[in-house]
DRENLOPA-485454 format. One record per residue: x, y, z of N, C-alpha, C in turn; residue number from 0; residue in one letter. Coordinates in steps of 0.1 Angstrom, whole numbers, plus 5000, padded with zeros to 4 digits. Layout:
REC   n.east   n.north   n.up   ca.east   ca.north   ca.up   c.east   c.north   c.up   resi   resn
REC        X         Y      Z         X          Y       Z        X         Y      Z    NUM      A
...
//
This chain:
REC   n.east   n.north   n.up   ca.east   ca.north   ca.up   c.east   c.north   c.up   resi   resn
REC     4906      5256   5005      4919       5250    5010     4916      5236   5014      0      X
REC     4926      5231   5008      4923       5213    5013     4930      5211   5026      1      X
REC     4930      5203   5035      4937       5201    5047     4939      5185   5045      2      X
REC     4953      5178   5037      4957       5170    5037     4966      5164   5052      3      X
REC     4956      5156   5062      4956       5152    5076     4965      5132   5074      4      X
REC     4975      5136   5077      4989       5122    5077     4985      5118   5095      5      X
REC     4980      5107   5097      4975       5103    5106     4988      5091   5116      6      X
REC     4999      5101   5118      5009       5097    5125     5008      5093   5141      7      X
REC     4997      5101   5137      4998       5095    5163     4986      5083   5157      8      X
REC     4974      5081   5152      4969       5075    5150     4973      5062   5144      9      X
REC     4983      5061   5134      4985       5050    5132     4994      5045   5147     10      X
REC     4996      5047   5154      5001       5042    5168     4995      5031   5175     11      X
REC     4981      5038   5169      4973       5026    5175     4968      5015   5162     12      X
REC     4962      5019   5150      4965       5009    5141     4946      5006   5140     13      X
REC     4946      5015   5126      4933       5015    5122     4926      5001   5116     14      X
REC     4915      4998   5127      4912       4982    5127     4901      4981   5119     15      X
REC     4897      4993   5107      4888       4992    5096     4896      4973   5089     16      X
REC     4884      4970   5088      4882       4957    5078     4894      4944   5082     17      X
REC     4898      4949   5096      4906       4935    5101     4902      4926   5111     18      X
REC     4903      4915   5113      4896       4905    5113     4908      4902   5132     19      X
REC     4918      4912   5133      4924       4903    5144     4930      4920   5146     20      X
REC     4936      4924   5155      4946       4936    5160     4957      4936   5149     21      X
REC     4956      4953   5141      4968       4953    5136     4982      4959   5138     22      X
REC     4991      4953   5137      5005       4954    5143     5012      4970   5143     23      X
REC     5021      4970   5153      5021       4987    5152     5034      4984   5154     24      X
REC     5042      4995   5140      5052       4998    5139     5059      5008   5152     25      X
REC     5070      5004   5145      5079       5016    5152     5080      5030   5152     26      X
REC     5079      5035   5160      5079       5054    5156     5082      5055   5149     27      X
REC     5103      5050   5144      5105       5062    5136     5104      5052   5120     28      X
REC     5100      5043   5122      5090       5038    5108     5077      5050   5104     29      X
REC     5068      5046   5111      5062       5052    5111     5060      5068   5113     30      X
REC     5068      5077   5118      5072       5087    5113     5080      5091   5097     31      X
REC     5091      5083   5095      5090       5081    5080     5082      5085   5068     32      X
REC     5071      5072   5071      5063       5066    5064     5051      5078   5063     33      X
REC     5050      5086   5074      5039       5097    5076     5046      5108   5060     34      X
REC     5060      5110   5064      5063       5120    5058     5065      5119   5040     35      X
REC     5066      5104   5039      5067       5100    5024     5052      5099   5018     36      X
REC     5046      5097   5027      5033       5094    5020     5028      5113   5016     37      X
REC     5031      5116   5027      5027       5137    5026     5034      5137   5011     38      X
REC     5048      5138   5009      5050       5140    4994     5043      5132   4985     39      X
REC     5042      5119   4985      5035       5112    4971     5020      5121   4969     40      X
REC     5015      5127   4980      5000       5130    4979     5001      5142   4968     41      X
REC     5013      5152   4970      5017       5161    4957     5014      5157   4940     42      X
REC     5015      5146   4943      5012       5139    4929     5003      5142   4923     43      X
REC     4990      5142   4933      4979       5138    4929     4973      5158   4934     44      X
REC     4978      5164   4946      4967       5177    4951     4980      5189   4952     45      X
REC     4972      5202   4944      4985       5212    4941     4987      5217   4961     46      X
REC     4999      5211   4955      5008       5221    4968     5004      5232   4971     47      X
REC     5004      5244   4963      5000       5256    4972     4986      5260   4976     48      X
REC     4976      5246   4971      4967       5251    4979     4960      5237   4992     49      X
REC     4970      5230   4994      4971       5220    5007     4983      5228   5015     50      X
REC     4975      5223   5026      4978       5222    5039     4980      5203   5048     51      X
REC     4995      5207   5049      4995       5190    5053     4998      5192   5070     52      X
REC     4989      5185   5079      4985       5186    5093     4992      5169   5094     53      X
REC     4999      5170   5104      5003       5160    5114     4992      5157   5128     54      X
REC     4985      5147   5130      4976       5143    5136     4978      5142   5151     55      X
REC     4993      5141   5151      5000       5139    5166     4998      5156   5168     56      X
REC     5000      5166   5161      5001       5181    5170     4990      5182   5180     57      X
REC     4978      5176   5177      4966       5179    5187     4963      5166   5194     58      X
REC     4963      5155   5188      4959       5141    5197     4973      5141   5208     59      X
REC     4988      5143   5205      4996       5140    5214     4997      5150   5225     60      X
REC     4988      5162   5225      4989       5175    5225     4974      5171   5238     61      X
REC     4971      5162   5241      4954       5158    5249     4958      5153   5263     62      X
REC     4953      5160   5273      4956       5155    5287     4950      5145   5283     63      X
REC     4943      5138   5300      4940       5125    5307     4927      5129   5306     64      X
REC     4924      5139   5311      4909       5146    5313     4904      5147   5299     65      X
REC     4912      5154   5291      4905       5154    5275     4907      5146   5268     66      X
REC     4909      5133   5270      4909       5124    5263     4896      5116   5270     67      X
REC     4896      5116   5286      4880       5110    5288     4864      5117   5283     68      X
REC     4872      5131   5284      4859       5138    5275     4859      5133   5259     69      X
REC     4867      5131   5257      4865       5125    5242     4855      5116   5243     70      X
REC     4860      5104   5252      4858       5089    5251     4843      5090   5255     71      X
REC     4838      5102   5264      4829       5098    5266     4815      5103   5257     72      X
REC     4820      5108   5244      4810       5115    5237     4804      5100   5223     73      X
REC     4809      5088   5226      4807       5074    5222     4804      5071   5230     74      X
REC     4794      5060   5228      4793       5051    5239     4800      5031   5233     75      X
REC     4798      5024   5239      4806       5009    5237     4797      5004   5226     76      X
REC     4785      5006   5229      4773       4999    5222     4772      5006   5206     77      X
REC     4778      5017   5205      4781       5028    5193     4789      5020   5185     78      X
REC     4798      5019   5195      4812       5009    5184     4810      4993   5180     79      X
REC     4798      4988   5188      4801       4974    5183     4788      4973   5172     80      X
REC     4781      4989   5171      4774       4985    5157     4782      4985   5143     81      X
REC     4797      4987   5142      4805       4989    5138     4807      4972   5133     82      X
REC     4807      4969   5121      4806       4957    5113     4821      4947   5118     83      X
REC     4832      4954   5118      4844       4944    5123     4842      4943   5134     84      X
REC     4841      4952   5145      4839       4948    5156     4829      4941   5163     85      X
REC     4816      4939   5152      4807       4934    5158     4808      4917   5157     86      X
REC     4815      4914   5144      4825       4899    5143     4831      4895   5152     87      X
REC     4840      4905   5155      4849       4897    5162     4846      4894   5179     88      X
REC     4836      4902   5180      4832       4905    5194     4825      4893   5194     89      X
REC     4816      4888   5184      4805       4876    5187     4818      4868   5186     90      X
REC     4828      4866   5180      4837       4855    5178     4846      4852   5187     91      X
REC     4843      4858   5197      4851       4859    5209     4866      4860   5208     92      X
REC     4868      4871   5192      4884       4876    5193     4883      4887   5197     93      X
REC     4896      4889   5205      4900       4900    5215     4898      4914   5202     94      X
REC     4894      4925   5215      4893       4938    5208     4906      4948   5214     95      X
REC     4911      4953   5216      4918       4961    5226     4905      4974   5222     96      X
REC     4910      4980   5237      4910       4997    5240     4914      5001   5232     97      X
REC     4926      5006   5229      4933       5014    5222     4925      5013   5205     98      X
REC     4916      5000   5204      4911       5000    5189     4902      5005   5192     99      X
REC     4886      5004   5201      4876       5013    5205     4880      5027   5203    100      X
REC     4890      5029   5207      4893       5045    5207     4895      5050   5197    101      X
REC     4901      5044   5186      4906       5048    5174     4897      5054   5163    102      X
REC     4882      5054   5163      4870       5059    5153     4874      5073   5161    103      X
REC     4867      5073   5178      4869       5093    5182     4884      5095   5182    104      X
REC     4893      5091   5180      4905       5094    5179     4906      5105   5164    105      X
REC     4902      5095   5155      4900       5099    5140     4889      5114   5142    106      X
REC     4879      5111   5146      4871       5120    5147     4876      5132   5156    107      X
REC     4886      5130   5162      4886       5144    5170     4895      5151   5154    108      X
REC     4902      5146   5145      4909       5155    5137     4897      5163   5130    109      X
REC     4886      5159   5128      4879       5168    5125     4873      5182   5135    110      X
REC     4872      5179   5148      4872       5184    5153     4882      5198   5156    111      X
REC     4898      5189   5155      4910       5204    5156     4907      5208   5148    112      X
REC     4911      5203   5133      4908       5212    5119     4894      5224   5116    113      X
REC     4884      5217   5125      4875       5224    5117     4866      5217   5107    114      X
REC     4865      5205   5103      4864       5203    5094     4850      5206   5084    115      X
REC     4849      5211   5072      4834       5213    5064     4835      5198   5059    116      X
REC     4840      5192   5052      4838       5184    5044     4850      5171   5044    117      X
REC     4851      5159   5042      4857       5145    5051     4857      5140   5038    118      X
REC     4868      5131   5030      4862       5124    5021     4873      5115   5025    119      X
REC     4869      5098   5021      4877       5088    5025     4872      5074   5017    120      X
REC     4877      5063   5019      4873       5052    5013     4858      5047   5022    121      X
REC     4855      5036   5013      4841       5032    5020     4839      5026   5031    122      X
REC     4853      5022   5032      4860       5014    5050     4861      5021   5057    123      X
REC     4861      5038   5053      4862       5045    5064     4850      5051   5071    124      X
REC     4836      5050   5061      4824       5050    5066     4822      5060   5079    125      X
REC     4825      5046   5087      4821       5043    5104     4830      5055   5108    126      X
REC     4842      5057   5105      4853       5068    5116     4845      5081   5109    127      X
REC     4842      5084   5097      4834       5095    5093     4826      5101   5094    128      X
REC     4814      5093   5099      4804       5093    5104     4806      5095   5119    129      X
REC     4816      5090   5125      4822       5093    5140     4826      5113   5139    130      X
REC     4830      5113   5131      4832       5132    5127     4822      5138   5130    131      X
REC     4807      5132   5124      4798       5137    5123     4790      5137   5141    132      X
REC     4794      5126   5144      4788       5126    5159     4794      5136   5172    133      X
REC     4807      5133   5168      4814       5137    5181     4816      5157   5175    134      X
REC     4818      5162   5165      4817       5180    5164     4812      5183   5169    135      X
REC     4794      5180   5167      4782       5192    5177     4783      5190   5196    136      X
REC     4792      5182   5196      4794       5180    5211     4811      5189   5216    137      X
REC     4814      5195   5208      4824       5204    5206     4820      5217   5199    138      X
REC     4809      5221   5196      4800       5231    5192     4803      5234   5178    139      X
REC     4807      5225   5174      4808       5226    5154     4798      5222   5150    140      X
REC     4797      5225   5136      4785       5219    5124     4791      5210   5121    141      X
REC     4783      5197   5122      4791       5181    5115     4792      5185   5102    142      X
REC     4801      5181   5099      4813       5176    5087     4801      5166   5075    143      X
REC     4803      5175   5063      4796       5163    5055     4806      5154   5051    144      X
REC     4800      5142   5046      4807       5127    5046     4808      5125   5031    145      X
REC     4816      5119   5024      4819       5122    5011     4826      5104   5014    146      X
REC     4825      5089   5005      4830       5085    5004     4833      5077   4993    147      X
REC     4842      5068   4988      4846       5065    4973     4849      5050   4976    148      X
REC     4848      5043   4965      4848       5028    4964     4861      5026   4968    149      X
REC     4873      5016   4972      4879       5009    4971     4883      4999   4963    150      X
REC     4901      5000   4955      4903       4993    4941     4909      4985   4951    151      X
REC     4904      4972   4945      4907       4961    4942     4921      4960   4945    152      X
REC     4928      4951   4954      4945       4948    4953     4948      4939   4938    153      X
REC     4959      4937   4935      4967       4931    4921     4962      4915   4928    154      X
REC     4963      4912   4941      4956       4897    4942     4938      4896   4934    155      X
REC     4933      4909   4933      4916       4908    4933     4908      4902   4941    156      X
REC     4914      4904   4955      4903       4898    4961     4903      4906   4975    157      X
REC     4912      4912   4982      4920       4924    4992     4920      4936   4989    158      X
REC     4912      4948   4997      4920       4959    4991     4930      4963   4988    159      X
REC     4937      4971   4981      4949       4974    4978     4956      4979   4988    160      X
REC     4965      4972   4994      4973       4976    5005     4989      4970   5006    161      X
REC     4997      4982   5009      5011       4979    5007     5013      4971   5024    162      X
REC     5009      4969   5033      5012       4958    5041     5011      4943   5033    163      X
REC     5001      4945   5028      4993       4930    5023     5001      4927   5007    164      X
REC     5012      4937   5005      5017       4936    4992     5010      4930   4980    165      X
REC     4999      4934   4980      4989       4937    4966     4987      4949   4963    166      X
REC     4994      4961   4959      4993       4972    4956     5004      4978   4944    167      X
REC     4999      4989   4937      5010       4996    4928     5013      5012   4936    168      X
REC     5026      5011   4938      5032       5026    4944     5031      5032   4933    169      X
REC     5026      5050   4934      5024       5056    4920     5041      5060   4917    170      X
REC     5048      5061   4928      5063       5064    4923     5071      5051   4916    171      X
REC     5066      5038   4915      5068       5031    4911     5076      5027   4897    172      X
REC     5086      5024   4888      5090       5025    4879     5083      5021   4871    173      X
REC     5081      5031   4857      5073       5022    4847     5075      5007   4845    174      X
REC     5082      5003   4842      5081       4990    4840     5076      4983   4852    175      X
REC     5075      4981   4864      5069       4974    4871     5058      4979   4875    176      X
REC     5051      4992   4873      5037       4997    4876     5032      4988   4864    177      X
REC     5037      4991   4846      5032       4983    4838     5026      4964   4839    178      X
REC     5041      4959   4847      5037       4948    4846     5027      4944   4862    179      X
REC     5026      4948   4870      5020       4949    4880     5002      4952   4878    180      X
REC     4999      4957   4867      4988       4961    4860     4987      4948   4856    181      X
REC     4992      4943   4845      4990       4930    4840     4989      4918   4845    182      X
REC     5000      4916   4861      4994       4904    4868     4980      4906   4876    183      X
REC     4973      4916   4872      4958       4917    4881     4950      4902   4873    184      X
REC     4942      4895   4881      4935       4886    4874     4924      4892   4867    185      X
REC     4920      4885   4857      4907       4885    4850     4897      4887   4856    186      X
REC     4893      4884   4869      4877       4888    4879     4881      4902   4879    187      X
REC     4893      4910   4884      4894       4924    4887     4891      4933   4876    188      X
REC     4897      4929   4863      4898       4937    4851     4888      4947   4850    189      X
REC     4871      4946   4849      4860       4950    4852     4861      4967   4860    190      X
REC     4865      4959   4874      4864       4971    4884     4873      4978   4881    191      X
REC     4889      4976   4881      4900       4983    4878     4897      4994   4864    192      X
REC     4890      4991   4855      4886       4998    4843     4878      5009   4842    193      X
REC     4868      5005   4855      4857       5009    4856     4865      5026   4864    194      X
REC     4872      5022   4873      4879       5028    4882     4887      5039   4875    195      X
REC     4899      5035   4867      4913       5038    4864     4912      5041   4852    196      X
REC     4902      5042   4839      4900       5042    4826     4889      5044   4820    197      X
REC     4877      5037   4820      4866       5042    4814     4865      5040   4801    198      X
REC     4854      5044   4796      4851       5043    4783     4849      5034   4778    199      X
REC     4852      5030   4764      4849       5021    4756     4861      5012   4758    200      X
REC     4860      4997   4755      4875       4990    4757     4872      4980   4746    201      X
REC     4889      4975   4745      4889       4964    4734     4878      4947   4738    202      X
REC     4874      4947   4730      4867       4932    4736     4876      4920   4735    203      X
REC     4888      4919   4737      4897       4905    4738     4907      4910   4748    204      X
REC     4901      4903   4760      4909       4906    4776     4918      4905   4774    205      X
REC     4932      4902   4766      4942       4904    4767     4948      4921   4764    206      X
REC     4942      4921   4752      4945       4938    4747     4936      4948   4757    207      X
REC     4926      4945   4763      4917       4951    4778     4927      4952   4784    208      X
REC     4933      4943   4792      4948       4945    4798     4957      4952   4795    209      X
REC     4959      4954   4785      4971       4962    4778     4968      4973   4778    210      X
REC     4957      4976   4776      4952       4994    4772     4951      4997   4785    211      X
REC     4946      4990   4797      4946       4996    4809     4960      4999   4815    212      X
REC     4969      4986   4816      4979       4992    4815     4988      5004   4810    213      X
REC     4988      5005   4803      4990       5014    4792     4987      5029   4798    214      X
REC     4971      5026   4804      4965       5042    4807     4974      5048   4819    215      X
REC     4971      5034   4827      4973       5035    4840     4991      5040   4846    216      X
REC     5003      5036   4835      5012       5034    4835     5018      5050   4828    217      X
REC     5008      5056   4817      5013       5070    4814     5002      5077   4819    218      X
REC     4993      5077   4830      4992       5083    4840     5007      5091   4846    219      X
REC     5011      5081   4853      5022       5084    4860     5036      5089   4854    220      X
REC     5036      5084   4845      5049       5084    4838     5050      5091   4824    221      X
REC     5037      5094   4820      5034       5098    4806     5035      5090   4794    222      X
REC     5035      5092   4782      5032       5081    4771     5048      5074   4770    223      X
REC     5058      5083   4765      5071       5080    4769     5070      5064   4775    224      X
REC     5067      5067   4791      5071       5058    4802     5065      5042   4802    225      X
REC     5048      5048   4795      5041       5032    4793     5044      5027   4780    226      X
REC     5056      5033   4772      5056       5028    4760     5069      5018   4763    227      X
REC     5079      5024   4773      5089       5022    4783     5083      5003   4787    228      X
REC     5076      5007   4797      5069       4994    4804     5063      4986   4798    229      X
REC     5056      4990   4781      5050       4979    4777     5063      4968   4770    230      X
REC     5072      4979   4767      5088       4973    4760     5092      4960   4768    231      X
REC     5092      4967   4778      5099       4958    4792     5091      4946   4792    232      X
REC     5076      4946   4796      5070       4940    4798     5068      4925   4782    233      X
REC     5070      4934   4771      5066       4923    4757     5084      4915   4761    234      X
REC     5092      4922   4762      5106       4911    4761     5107      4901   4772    235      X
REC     5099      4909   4785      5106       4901    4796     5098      4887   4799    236      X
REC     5085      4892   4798      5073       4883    4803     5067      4877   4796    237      X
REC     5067      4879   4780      5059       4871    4765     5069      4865   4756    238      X
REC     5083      4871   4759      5093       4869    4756     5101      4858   4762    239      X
REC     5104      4858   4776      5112       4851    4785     5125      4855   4781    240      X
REC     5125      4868   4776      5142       4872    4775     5147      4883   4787    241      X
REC     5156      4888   4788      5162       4898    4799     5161      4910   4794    242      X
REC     5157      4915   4801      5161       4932    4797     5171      4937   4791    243      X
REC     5166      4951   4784      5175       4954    4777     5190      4957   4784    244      X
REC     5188      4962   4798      5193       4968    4809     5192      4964   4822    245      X
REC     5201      4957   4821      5200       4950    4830     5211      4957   4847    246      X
REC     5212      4961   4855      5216       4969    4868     5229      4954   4873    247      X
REC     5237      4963   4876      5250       4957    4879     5251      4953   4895    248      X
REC     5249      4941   4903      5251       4939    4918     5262      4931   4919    249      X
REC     5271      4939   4930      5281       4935    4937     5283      4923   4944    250      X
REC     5289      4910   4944      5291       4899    4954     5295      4907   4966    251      X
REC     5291      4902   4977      5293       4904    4989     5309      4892   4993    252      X
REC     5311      4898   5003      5329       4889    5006     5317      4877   5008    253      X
REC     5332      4864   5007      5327       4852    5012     5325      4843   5002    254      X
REC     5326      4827   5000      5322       4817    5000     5321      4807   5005    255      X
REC     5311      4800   4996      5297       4803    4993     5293      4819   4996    256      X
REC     5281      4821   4990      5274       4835    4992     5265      4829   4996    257      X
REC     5255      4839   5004      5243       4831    5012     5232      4839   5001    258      X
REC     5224      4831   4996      5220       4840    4984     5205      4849   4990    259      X
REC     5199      4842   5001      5189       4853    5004     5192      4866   5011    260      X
REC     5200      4863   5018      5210       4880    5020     5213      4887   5005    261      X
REC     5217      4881   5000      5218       4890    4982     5208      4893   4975    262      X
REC     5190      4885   4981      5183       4891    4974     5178      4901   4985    263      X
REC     5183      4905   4995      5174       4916    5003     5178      4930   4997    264      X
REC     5201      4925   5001      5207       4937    4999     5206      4942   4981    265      X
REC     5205      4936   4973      5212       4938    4961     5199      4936   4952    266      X
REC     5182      4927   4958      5174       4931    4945     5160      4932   4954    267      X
REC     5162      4940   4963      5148       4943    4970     5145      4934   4976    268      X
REC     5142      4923   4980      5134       4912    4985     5132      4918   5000    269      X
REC     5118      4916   5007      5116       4922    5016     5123      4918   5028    270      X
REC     5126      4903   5029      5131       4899    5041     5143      4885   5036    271      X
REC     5150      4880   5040      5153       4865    5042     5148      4857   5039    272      X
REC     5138      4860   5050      5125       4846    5050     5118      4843   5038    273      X
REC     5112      4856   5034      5105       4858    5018     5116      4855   5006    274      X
REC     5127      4857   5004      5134       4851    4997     5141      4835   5001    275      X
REC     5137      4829   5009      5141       4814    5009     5129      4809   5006    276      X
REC     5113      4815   5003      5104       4814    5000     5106      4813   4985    277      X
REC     5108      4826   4986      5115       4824    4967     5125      4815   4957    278      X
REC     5132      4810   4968      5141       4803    4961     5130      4788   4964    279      X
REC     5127      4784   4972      5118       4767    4975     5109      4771   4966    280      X
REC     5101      4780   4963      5092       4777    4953     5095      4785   4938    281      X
REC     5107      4782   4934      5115       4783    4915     5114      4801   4912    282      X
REC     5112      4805   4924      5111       4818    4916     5124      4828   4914    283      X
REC     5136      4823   4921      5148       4826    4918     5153      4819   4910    284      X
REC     5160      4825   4899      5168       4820    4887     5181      4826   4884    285      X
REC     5192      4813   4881      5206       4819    4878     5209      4816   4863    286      X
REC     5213      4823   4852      5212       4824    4841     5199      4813   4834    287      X
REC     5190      4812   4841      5177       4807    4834     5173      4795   4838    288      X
REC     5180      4789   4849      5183       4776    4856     5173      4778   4870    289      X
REC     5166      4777   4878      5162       4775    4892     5174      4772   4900    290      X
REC     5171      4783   4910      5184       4785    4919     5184      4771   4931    291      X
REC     5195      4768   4930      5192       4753    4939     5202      4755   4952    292      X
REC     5195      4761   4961      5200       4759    4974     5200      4774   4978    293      X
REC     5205      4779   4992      5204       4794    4996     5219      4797   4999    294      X
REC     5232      4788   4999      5242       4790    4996     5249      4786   4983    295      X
REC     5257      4796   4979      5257       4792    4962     5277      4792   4961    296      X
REC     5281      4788   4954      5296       4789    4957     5297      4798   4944    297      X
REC     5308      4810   4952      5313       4821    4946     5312      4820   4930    298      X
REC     5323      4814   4926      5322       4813    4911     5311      4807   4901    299      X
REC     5296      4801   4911      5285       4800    4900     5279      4814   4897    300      X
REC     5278      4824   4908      5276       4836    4907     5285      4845   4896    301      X
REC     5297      4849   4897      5305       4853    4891     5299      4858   4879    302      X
REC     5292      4870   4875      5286       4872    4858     5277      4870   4857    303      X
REC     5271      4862   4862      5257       4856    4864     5247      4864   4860    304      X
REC     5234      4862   4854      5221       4868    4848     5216      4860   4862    305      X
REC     5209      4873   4875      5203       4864    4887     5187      4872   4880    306      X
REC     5173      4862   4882      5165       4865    4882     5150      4864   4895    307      X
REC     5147      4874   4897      5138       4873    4910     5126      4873   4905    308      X
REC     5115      4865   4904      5099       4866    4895     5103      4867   4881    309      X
REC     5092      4876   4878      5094       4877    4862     5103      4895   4857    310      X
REC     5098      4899   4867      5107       4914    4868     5119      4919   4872    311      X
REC     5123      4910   4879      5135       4920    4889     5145      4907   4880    312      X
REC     5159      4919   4877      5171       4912    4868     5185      4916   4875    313      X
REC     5194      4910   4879      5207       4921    4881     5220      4909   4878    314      X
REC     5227      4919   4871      5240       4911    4866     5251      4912   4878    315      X
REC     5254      4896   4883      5262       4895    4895     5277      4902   4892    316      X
REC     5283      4909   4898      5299       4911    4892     5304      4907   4908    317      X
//
């Protein structure tokens, strides 16, 4: 039986593997969300009926005062700052909090509720796994063997892959943008990514390298259908500089002028405001093929409009 562990009371505090400053902590019910979406995507990848998906809050929010110092005290300080971020930042005289010291036996007590035989995680997770291993026989378990796996590369190639840091592909992701998302990876990544996500023998002219990984990586998820889908998308939109075949219909909002970064949050994903007046100052918003010039636009240049956001995202203004 697998025991697939969504580390919801944990992320509260905000796992400070591989960061360089305190990371920011959402809101509950973000983060409660986010616990529960992520539990389904894992289906993707591990059969349902034989996982078990554990919420991390039933036992850590579930810990008096007293058993949380018993915890604390089965580490010691000098434990944690052999720990490679914190031993940076400590000589660098940037702030550590509590609440981050705590967070390796925090991790490690889920091994402890569950039981755990066997732990497997990324290579950043090392130190909290090895924390499994320390703190069980002090709870009268057999430590947990440690099992860990490389870390791919983010689509920047230089970052792990991480959806804060928006260098990542979601596997629920539509073919066409998992496809072209494969293809903006730079040339230094290609290597690892292949090594990783494909294997075998590959074409020797890095562009068709690119393509076949794509390709793999894209009917992975979607099947041949889907990367045959994304590579379509991808040859018209991006080698092409033409529009999609299909292009998705967005509503004007009341008003003139339209305030056009409100229209790319509501109507073509854009994460924020801010990030789309980003997008418009540096040309990456386009209205029928033109660079969008300004963040209020008067009604009727919109009107029908072909709006474009990067090289992927298209929607016909009505």
């Amino acid at each position: 039986m697998v025991v697939l562990i969504v580390g919801d009371y944990t992320a509260r505090i905000g796992d400070p593997s591989g960061m360089s400053k305190e990371r920011p902590i959402l809101e509950d019910a973000v983060l409660d969300a986010n616990a529960r979406y992520f539990a389904e995507q894992a289906f993707r990848i591990l059969d349902r009926e034989q996982t078990e998906v554990r919420l991390n809050g039933e036992w850590l929010g579930a810990l008096s005062y007293a058993e949380t110092v018993r915890l604390a005290r089965t580490m010691t300080v000098a434990r944690l700052l052999e720990r490679d971020d914190f031993a940076k930042r400590f000589s660098a005289h940037v702030p550590i909090s509590l609440s981050e010291l705590l967070y390796p036996v925090m991790q490690a007590y889920d091994s402890v509720a569950i039981e755990a035989d066997v732990e497997i995680g990324g290579t950043d997770q090392r130190f909290n796994l090895l924390a499994g291993r320390d703190v069980m026989p002090q709870y009268g378990l057999e430590p947990q063997v440690v099992m860990t796996f490389p870390l791919l590369v983010g689509t920047d190639g230089e970052q792990k892959m991480s959806k804060s840091r928006g260098n990542y592909i979601g596997i629920t992701e539509p073919p066409e943008e998992m496809f072209g998302k494969v293809m903006s990876i730079p040339d230094s990544a290609l290597e690892q990514w292949w090594e990783m996500l494909a294997g075998g023998e590959r074409p020797d002219d890095p562009m068709e390298w690119k393509l076949e990984l794509a390709r793999r990586v894209t009917a992975r998820w979607h099947g041949e259908t889907g990367s045959e889908a994304g590579e379509a998308h991808f040859t018209r939109v991006v080698r092409r500089h033409e529009a999609p075949e299909e292009v998705p219909d967005v509503a004007l909002p009341a008003g003139d002028p339209v305030h056009l970064p409100a229209l790319l949050v509501s109507g073509l994903g854009v994460a924020s405001t801010s990030e789309a007046r980003r997008l418009i100052q540096q040309g990456g918003v386009r209205l029928n093929g033109e660079p969008a010039d300004g963040v209020d636009v008067p009604r009727e240049a919109l009107e029908g409009a072909l709006l474009q956001v990067g090289k992927r995202r298209f929607a016909r203004l009505r």
